[in-house]
N, CA and C atoms of all chains as a GROMACS GRO file, in nm:
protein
  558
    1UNK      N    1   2.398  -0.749  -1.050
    1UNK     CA    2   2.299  -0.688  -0.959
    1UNK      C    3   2.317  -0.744  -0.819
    2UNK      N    4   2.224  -0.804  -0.770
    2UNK     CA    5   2.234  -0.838  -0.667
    2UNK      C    6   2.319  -0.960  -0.625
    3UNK      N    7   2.412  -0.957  -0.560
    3UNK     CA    8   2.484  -1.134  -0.534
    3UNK      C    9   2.372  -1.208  -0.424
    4UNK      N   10   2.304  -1.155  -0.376
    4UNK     CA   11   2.254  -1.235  -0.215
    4UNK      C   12   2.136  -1.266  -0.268
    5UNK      N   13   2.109  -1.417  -0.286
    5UNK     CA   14   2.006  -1.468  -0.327
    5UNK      C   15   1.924  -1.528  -0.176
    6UNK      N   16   1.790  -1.487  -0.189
    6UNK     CA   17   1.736  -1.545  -0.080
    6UNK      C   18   1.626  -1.638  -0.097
    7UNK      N   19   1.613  -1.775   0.000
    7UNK     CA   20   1.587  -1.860   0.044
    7UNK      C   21   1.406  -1.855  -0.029
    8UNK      N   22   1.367  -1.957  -0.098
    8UNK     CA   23   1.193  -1.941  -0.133
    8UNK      C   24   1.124  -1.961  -0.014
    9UNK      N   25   1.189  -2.033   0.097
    9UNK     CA   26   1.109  -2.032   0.215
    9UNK      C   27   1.107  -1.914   0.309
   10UNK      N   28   1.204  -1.802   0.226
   10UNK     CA   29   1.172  -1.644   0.332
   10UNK      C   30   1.048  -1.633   0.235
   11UNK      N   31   1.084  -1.632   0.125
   11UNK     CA   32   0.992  -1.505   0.083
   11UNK      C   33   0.851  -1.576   0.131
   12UNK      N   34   0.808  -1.758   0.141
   12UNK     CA   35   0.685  -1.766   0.160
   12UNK      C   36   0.653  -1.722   0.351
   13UNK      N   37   0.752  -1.743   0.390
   13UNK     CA   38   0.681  -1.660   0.517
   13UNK      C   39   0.679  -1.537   0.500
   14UNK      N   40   0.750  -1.459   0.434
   14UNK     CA   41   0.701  -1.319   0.417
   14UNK      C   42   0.577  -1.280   0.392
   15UNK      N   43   0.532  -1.420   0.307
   15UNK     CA   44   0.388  -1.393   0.194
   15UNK      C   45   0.337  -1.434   0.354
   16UNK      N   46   0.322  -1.507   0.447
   16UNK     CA   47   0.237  -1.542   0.560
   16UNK      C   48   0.246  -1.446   0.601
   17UNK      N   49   0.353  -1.381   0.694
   17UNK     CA   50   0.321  -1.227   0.743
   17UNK      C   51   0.251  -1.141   0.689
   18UNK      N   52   0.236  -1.092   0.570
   18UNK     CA   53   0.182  -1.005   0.522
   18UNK      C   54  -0.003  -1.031   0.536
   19UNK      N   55  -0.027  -1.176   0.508
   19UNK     CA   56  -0.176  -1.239   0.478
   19UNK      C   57  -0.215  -1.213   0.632
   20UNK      N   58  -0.167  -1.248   0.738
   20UNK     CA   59  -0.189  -1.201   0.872
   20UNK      C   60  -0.202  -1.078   0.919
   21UNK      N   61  -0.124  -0.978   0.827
   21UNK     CA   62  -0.126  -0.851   0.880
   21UNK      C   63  -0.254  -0.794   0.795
   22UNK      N   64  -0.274  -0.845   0.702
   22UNK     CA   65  -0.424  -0.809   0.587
   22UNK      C   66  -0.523  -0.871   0.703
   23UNK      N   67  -0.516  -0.932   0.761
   23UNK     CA   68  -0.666  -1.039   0.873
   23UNK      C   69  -0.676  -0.950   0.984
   24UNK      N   70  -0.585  -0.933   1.022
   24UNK     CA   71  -0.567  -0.812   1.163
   24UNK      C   72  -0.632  -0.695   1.133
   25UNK      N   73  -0.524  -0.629   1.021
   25UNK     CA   74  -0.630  -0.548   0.947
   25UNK      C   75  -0.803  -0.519   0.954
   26UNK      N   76  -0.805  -0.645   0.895
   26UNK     CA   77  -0.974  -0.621   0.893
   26UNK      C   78  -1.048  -0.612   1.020
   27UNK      N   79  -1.004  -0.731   1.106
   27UNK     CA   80  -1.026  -0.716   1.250
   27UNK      C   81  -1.056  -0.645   1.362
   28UNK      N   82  -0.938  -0.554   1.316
   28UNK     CA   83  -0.911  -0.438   1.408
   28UNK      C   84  -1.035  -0.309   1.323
   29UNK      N   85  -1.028  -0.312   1.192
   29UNK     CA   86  -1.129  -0.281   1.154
   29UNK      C   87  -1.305  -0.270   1.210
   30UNK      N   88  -1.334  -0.384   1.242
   30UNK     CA   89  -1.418  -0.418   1.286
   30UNK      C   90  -1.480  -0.304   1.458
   31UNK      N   91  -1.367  -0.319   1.512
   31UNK     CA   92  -1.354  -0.256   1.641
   31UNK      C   93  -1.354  -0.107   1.624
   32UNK      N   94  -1.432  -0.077   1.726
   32UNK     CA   95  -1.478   0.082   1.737
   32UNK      C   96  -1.359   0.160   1.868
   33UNK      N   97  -1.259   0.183   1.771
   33UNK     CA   98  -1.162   0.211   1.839
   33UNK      C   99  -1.159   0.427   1.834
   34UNK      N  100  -1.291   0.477   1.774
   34UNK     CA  101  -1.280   0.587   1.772
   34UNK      C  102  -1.177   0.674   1.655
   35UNK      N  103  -1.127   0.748   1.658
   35UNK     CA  104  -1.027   0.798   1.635
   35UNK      C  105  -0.909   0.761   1.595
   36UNK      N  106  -0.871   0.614   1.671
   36UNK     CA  107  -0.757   0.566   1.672
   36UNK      C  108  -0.796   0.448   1.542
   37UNK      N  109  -0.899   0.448   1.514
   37UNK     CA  110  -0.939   0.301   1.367
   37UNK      C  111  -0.846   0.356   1.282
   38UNK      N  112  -0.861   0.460   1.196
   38UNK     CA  113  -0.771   0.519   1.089
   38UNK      C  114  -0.584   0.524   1.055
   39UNK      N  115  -0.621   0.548   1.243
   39UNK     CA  116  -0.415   0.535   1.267
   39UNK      C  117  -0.394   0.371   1.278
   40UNK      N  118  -0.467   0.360   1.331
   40UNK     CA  119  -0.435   0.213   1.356
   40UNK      C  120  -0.380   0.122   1.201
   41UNK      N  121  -0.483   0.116   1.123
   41UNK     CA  122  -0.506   0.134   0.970
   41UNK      C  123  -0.415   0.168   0.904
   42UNK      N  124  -0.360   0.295   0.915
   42UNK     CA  125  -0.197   0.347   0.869
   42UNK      C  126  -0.099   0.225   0.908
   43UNK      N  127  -0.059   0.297   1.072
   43UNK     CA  128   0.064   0.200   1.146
   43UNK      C  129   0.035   0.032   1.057
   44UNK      N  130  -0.068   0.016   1.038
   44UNK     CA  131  -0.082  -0.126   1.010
   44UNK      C  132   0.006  -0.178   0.844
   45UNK      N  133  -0.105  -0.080   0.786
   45UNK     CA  134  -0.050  -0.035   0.617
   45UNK      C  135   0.085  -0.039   0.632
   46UNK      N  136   0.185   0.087   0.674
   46UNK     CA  137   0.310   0.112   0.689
   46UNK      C  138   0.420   0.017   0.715
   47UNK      N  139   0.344  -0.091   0.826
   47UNK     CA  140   0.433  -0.175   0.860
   47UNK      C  141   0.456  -0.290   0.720
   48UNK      N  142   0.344  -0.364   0.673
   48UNK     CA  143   0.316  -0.401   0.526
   48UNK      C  144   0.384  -0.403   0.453
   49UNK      N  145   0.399  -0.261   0.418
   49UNK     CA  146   0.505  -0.172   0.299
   49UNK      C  147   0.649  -0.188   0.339
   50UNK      N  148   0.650  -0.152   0.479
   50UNK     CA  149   0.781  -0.157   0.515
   50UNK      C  150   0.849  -0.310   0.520
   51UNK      N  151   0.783  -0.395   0.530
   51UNK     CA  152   0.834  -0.528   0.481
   51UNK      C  153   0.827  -0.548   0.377
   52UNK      N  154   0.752  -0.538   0.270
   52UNK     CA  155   0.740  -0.556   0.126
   52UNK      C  156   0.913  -0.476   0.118
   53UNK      N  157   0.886  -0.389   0.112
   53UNK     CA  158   1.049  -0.273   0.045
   53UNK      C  159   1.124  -0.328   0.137
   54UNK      N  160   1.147  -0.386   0.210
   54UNK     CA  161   1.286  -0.442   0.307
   54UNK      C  162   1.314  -0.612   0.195
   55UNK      N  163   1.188  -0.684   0.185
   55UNK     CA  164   1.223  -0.816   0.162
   55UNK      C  165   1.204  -0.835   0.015
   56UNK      N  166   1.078  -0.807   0.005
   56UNK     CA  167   1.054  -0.817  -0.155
   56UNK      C  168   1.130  -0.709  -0.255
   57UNK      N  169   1.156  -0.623  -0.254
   57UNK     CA  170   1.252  -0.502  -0.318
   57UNK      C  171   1.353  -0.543  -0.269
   58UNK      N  172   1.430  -0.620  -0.182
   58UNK     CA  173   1.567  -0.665  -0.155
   58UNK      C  174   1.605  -0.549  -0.098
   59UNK      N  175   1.551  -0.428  -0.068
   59UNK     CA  176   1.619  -0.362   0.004
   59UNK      C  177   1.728  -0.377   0.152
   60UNK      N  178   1.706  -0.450   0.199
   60UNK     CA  179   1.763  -0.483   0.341
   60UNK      C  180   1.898  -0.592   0.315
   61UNK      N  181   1.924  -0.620   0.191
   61UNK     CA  182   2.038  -0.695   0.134
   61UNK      C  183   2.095  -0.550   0.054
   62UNK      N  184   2.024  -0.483   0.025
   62UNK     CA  185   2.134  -0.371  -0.065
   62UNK      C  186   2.260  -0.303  -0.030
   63UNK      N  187   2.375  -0.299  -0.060
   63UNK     CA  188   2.473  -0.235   0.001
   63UNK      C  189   2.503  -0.084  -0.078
   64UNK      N  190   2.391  -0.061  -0.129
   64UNK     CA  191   2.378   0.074  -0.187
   64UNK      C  192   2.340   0.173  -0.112
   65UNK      N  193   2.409   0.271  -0.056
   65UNK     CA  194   2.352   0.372   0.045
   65UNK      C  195   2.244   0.462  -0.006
   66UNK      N  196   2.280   0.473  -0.109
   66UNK     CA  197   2.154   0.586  -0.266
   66UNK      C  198   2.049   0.522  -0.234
   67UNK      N  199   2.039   0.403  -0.261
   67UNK     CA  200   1.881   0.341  -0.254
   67UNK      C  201   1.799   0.374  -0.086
   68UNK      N  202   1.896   0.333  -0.007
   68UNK     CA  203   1.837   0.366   0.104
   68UNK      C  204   1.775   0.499   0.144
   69UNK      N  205   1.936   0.550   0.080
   69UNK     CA  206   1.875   0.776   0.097
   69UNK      C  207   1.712   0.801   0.044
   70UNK      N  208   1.745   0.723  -0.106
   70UNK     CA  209   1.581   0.777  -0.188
   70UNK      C  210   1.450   0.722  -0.121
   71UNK      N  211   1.484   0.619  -0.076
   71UNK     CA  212   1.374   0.542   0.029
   71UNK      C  213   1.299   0.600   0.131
   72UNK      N  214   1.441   0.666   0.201
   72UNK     CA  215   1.388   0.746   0.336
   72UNK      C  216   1.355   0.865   0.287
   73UNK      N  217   1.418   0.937   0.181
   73UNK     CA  218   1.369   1.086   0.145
   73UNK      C  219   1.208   1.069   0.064
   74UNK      N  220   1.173   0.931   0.042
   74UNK     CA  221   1.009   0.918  -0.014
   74UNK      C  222   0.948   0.947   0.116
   75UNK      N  223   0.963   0.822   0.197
   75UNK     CA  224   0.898   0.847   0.310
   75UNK      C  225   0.893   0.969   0.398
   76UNK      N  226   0.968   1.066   0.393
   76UNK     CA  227   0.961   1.178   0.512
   76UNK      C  228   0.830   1.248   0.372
   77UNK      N  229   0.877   1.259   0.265
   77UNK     CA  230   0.780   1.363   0.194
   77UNK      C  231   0.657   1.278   0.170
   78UNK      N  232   0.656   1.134   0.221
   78UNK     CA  233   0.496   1.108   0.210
   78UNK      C  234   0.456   1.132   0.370
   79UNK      N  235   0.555   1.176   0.486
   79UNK     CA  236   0.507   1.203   0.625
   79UNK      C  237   0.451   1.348   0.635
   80UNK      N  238   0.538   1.445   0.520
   80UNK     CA  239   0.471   1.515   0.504
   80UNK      C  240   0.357   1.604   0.398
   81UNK      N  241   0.322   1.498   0.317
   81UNK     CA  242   0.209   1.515   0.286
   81UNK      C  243   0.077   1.468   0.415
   82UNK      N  244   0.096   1.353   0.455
   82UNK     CA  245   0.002   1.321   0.526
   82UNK      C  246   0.015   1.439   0.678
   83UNK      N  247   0.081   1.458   0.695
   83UNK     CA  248   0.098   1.572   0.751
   83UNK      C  249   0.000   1.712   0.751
   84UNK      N  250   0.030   1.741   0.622
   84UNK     CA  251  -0.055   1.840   0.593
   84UNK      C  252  -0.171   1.860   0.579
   85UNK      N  253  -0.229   1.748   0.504
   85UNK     CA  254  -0.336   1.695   0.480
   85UNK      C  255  -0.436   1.696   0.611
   86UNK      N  256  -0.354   1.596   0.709
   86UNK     CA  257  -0.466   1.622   0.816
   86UNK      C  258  -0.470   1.730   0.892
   87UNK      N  259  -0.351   1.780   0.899
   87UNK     CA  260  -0.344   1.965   0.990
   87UNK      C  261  -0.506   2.019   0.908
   88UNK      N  262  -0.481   2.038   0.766
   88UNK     CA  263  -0.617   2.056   0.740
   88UNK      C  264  -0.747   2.011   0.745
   89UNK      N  265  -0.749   1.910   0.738
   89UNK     CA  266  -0.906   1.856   0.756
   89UNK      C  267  -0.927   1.838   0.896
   90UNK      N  268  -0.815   1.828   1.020
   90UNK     CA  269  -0.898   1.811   1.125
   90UNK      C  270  -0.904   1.928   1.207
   91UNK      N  271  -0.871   2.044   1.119
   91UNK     CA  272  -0.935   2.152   1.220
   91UNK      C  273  -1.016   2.232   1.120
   92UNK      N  274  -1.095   2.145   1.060
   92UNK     CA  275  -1.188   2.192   1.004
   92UNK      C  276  -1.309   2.214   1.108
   93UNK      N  277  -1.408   2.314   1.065
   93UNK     CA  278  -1.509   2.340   1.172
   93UNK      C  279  -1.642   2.306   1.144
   94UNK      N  280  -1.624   2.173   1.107
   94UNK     CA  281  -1.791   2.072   0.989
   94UNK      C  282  -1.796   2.007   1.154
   95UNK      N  283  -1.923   2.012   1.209
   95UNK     CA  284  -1.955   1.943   1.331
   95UNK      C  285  -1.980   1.817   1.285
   96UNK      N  286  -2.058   1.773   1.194
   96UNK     CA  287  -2.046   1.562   1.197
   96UNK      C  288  -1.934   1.522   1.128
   97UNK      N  289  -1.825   1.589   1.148
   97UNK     CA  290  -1.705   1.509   1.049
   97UNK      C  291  -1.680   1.394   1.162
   98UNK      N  292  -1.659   1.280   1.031
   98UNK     CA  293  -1.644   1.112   1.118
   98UNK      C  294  -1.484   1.116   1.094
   99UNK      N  295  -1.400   1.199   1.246
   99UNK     CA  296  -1.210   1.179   1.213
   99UNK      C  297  -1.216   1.148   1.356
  100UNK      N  298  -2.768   0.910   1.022
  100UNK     CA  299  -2.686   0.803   1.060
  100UNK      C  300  -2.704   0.761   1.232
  101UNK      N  301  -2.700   0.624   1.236
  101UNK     CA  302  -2.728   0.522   1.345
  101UNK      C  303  -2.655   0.634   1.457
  102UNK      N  304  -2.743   0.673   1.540
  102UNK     CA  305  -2.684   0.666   1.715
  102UNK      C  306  -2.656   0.902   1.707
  103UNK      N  307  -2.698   0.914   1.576
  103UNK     CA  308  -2.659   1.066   1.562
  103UNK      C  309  -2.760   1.141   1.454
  104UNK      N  310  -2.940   1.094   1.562
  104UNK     CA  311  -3.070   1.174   1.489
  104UNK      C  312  -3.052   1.294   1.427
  105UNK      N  313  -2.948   1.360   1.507
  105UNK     CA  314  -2.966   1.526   1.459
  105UNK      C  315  -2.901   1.527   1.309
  106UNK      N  316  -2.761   1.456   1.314
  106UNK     CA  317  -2.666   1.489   1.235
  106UNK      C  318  -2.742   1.490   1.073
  107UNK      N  319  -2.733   1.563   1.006
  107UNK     CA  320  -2.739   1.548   0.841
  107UNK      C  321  -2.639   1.544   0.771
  108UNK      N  322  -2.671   1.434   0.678
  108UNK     CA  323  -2.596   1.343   0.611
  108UNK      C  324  -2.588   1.457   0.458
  109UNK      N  325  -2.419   1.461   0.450
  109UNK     CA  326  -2.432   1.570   0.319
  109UNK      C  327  -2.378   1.518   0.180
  110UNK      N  328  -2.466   1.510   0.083
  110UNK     CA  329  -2.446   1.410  -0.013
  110UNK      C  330  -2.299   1.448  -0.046
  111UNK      N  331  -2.256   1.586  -0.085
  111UNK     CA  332  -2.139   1.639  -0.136
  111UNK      C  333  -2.018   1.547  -0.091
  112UNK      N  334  -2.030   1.462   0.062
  112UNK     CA  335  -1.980   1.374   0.118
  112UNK      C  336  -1.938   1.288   0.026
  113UNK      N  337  -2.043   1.206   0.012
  113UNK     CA  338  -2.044   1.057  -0.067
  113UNK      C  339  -1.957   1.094  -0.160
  114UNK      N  340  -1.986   1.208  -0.254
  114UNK     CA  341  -1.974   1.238  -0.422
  114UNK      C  342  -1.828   1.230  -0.443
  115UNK      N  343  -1.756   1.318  -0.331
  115UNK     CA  344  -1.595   1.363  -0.298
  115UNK      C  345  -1.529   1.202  -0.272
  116UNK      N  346  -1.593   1.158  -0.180
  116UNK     CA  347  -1.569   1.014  -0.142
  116UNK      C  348  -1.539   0.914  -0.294
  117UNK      N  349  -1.638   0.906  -0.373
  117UNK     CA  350  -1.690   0.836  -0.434
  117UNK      C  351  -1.562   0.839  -0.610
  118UNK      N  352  -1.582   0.978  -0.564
  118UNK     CA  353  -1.503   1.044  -0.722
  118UNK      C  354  -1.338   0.996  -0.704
  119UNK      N  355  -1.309   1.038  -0.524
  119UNK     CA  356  -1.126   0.936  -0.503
  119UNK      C  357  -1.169   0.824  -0.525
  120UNK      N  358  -1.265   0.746  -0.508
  120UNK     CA  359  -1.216   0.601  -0.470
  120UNK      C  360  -1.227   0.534  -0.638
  121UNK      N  361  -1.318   0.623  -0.742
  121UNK     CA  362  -1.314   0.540  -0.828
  121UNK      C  363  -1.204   0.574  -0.922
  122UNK      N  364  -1.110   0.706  -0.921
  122UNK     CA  365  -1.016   0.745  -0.948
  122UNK      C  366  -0.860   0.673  -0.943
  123UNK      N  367  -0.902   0.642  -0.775
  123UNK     CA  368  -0.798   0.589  -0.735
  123UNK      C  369  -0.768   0.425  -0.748
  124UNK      N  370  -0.895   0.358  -0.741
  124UNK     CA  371  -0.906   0.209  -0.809
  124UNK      C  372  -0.854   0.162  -0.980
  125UNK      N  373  -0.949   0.294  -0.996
  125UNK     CA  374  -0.912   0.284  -1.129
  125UNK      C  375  -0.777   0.297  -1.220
  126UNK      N  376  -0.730   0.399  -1.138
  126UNK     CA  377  -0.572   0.448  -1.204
  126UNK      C  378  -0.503   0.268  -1.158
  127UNK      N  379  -0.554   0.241  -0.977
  127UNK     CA  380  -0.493   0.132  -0.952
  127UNK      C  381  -0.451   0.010  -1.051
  128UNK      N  382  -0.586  -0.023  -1.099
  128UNK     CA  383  -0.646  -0.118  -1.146
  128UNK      C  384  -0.560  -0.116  -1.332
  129UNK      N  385  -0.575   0.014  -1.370
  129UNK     CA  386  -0.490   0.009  -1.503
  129UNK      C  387  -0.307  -0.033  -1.519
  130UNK      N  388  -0.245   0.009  -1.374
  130UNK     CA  389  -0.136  -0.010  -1.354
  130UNK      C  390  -0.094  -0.177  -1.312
  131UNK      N  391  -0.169  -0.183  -1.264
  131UNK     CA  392  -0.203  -0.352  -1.250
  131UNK      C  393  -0.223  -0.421  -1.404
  132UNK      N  394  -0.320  -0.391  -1.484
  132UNK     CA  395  -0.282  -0.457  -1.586
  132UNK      C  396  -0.190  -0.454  -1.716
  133UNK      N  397  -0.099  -0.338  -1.698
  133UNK     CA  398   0.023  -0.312  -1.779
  133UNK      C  399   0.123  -0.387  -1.666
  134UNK      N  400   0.105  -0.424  -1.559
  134UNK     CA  401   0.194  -0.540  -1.503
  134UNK      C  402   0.201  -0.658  -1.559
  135UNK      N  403   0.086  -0.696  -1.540
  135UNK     CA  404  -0.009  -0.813  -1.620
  135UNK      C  405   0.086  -0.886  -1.753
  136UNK      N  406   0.059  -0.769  -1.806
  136UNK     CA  407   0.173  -0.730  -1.934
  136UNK      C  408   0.291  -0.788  -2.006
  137UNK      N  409   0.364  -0.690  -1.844
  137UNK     CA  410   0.485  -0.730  -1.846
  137UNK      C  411   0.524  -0.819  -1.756
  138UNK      N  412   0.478  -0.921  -1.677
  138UNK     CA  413   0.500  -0.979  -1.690
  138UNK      C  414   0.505  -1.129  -1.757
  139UNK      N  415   0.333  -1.124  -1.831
  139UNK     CA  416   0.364  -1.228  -1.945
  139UNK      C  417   0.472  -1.198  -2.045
  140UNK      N  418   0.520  -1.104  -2.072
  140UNK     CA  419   0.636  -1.046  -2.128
  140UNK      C  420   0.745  -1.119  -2.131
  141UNK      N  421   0.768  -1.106  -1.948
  141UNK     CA  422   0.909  -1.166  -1.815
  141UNK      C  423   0.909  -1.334  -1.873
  142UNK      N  424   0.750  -1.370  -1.892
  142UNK     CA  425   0.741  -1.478  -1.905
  142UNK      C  426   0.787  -1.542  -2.024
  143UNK      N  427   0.783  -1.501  -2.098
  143UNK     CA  428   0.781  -1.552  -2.242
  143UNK      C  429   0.976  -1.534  -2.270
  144UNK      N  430   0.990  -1.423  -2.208
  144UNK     CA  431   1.133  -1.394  -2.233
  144UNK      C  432   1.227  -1.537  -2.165
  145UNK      N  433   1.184  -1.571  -2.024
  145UNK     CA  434   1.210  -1.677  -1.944
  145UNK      C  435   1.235  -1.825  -2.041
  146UNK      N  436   1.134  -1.787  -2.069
  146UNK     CA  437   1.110  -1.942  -2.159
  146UNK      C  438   1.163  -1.913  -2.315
  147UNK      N  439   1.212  -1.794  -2.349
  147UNK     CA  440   1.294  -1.862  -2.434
  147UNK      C  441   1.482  -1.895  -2.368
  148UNK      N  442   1.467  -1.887  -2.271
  148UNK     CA  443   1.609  -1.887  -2.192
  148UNK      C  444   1.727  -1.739  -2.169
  149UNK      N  445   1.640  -1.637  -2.194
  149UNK     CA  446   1.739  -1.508  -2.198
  149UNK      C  447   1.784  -1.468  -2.093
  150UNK      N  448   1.737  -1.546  -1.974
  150UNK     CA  449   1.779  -1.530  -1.854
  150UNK      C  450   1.922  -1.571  -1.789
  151UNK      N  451   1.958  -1.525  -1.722
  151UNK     CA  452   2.106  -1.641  -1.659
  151UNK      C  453   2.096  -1.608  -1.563
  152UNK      N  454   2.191  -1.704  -1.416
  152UNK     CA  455   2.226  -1.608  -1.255
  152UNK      C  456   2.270  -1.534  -1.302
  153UNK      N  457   2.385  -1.460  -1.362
  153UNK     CA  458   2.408  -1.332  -1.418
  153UNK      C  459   2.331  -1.192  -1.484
  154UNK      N  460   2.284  -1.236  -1.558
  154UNK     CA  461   2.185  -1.118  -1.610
  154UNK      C  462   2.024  -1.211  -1.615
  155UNK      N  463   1.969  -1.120  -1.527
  155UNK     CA  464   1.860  -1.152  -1.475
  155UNK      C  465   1.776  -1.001  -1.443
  156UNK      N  466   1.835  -0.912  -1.492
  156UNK     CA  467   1.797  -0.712  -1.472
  156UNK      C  468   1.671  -0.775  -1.478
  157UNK      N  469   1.559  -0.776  -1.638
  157UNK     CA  470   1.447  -0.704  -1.648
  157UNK      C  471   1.372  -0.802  -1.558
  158UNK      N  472   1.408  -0.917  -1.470
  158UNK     CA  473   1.316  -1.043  -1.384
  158UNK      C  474   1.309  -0.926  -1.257
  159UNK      N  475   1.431  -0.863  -1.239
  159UNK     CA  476   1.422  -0.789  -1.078
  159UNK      C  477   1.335  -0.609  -1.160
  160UNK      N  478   1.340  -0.578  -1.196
  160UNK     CA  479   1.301  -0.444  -1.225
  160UNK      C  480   1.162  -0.458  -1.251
  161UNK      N  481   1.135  -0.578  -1.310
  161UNK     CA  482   0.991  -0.608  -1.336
  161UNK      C  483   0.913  -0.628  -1.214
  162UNK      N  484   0.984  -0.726  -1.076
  162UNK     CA  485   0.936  -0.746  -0.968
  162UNK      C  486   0.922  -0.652  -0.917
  163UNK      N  487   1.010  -0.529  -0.896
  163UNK     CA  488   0.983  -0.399  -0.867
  163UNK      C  489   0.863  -0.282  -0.848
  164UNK      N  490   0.841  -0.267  -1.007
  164UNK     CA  491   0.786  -0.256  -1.076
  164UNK      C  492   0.635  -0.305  -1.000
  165UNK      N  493   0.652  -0.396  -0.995
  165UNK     CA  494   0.505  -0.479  -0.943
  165UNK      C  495   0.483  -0.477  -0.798
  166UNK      N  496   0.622  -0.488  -0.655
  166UNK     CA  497   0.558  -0.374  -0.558
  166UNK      C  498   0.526  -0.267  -0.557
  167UNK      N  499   0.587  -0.226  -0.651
  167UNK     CA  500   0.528  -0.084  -0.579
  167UNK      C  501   0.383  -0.082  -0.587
  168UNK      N  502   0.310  -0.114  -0.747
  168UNK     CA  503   0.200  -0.124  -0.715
  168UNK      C  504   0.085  -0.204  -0.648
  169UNK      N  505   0.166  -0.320  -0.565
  169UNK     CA  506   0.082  -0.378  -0.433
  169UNK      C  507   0.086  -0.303  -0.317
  170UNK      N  508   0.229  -0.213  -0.328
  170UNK     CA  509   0.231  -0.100  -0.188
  170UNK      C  510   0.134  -0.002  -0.191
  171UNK      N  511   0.091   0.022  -0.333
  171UNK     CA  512  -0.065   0.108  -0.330
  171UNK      C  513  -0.159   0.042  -0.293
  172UNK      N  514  -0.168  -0.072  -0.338
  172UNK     CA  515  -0.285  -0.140  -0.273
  172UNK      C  516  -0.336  -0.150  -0.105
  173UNK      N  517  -0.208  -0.174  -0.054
  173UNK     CA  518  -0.148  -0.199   0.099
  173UNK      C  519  -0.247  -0.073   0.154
  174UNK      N  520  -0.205   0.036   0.106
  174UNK     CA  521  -0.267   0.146   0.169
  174UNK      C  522  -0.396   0.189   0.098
  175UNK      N  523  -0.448   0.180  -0.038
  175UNK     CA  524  -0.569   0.207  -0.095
  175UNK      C  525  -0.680   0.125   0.026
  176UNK      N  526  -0.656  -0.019   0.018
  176UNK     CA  527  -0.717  -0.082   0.066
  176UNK      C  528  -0.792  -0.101   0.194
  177UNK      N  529  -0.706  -0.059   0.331
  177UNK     CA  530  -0.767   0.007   0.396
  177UNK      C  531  -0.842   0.118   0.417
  178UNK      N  532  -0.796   0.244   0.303
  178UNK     CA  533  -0.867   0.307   0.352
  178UNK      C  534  -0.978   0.391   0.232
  179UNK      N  535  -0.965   0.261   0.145
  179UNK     CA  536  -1.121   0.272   0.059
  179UNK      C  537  -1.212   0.186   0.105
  180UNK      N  538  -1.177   0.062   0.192
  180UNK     CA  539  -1.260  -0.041   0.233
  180UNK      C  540  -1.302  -0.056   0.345
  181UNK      N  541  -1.187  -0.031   0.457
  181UNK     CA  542  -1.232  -0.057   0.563
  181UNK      C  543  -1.234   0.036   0.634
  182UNK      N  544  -1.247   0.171   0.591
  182UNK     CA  545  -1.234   0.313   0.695
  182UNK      C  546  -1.332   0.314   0.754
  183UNK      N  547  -1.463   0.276   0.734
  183UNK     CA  548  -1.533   0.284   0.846
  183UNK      C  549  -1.643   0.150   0.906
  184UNK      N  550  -1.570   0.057   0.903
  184UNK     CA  551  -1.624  -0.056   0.864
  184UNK      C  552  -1.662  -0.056   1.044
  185UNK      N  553  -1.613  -0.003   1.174
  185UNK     CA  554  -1.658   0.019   1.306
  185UNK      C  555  -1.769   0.081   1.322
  186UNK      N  556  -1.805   0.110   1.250
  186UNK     CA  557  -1.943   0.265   1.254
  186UNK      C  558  -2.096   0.139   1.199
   0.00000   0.00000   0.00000
C-alpha cells in the first residue's frame, strides 16, 4: 500500500489545526455576519475536510491519479447538489425565511 | 422572534428542521458505532500480531472508513448546531 509513512508529530498538528478550526468555527458563529454566517460555516467545514482527505486519508502522498479523479468527481457533484439546493430555497417567496 | 414583532413563527419550520437533524444524527451516530466495532476489531486483530509494515490493509481501510464519517460530522455539525447561533 502505501510506502510514505508519516511523522506522529504531523498528524498531531494536524489534530491542532483541525481543534482550532472547530473554535473559529464556533466563534465566527457567534457573530452576526448576516448572510455570510452559513458560507462562512461551509468555507470553514470544507477547508476541515479538505485537510482531513489530504492528511488523514493520505491522499496528498498518493501517487494514484484514480483516487484523486474520484475525489474531485465527489466534490464537483457535492458542488452541485449544494448548488441546486440553494438555487431553490433562496428564491423561494416565504418573506421571514432566515438565508 | 427577537427584533421581527410582525414575523410569524411557522411550526412546520421546527418539524422539517427537527425531522433532518434527528435523521441525520442518528444515521450519524449508528455509523459511528459500527466504527466503534471495527475498530475494537483493528484492535484485537493488532494484538494478536496480524499486522506487519507490509500488510497493514484492514489498519488503513479501517482508518478510512472512520474519516469519512468525521467528514460528516465536520459538516453536520455546523450546520445542525451552530446555524443560527448569531440570531
Amino acid at each position: 500500500m502505501a510506502e510514505h509513512i508519516l511523522s506522529s508529530k504531523l498528524y498531531w498538528a494536524i489534530w491542532a489545526i483541525l481543534i482550532c478550526l472547530t473554535v473559529v468555527t464556533a466563534l465566527v458563529a457567534r457573530v452576526d455576519l448576516g448572510w455570510f454566517n452559513p458560507v462562512a460555516a461551509l468555507l470553514i467545514a470544507t477547508g476541515k475536510a479538505t485537510i482531513v482527505v489530504l492528511f488523514f486519508m493520505h491522499v496528498k502522498y498518493t501517487s494514484e491519479k484514480l483516487t484523486t479523479m474520484v475525489i474531485v468527481s465527489a466534490l464537483f457533484w457535492l458542488l452541485i447538489l449544494l448548488a441546486l439546493s440553494l438555487a431553490d430555497y433562496s428564491t423561494r417567496p416565504i418573506s421571514q425565511n432566515c438565508m | 422572534m427577537p427584533g421581527h414583532p410582525e414575523a410569524k413563527i411557522d411550526p412546520r419550520h421546527a418539524q422539517i428542521f427537527f425531522s433532518l437533524y434527528f435523521a441525520m444524527t442518528g444515521m450519524h451516530a449508528l455509523h459511528m458505532i459500527i466504527g466503534v466495532g471495527i475498530f475494537g476489531v483493528l484492535i484485537f486483530m493488532a494484538w494478536r500480531g496480524r499486522f506487519t509494515p507490509e500488510y497493514h490493509t484492514p489498519l488503513e481501510i479501517g482508518g478510512l472508513y472512520w474519516h469519512f464519517v468525521d467528514i460528516v460530522w465536520i459538516y453536520l455539525f455546523p450546520l445542525l448546531y451552530l446555524i443560527d447561533r448569531h440570531k
